[in-house]
Residue, then its C-alpha position, 0 to 999 in steps of 0.5 A: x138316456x140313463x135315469x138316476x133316482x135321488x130323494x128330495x124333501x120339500x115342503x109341505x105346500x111343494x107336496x100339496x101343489x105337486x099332488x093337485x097336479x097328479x090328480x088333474x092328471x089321473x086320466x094319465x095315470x102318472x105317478x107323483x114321480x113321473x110327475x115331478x120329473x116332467x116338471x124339472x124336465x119342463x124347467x130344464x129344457x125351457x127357452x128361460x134361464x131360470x138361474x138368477x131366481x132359482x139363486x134368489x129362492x135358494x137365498x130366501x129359504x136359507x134366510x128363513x132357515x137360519x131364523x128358525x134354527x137360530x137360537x138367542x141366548 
């Protein structure tokens, strides 16, 4: 299986949560990376279709987005 790299930014909660993990995970010795592709590896190959609520927070965070960069004038 070919591999692609992209970048992502997330919040900084997302890195918070993801980095408690890579230190749970020290004795592995897997990196921030390895850790977040095993997640979306996880997520993807799931039983559950996450659809419906990956569509609901995509939503919410545009909302919250568009109120934060909205101005009044």
């Amino acid at each position: 299986m070919a591999e692609e790299k992209f970048g992502v930014a997330v919040d900084e909660e997302i890195v918070r949560g993801v980095d408690e993990w890579v230190a749970e995970c020290d004795n592995l010795g897997a990196s921030r990376s390895e850790t977040v592709e095993t997640i979306l590896t996880a997520f993807v190959q799931s039983e559950t279709n996450h659809v419906e609520r990956v569509r609901k927070l995509i939503i919410r965070k545009q909302k919250s987005s568009f109120a934060v960069n909205s101005h009044t004038y």
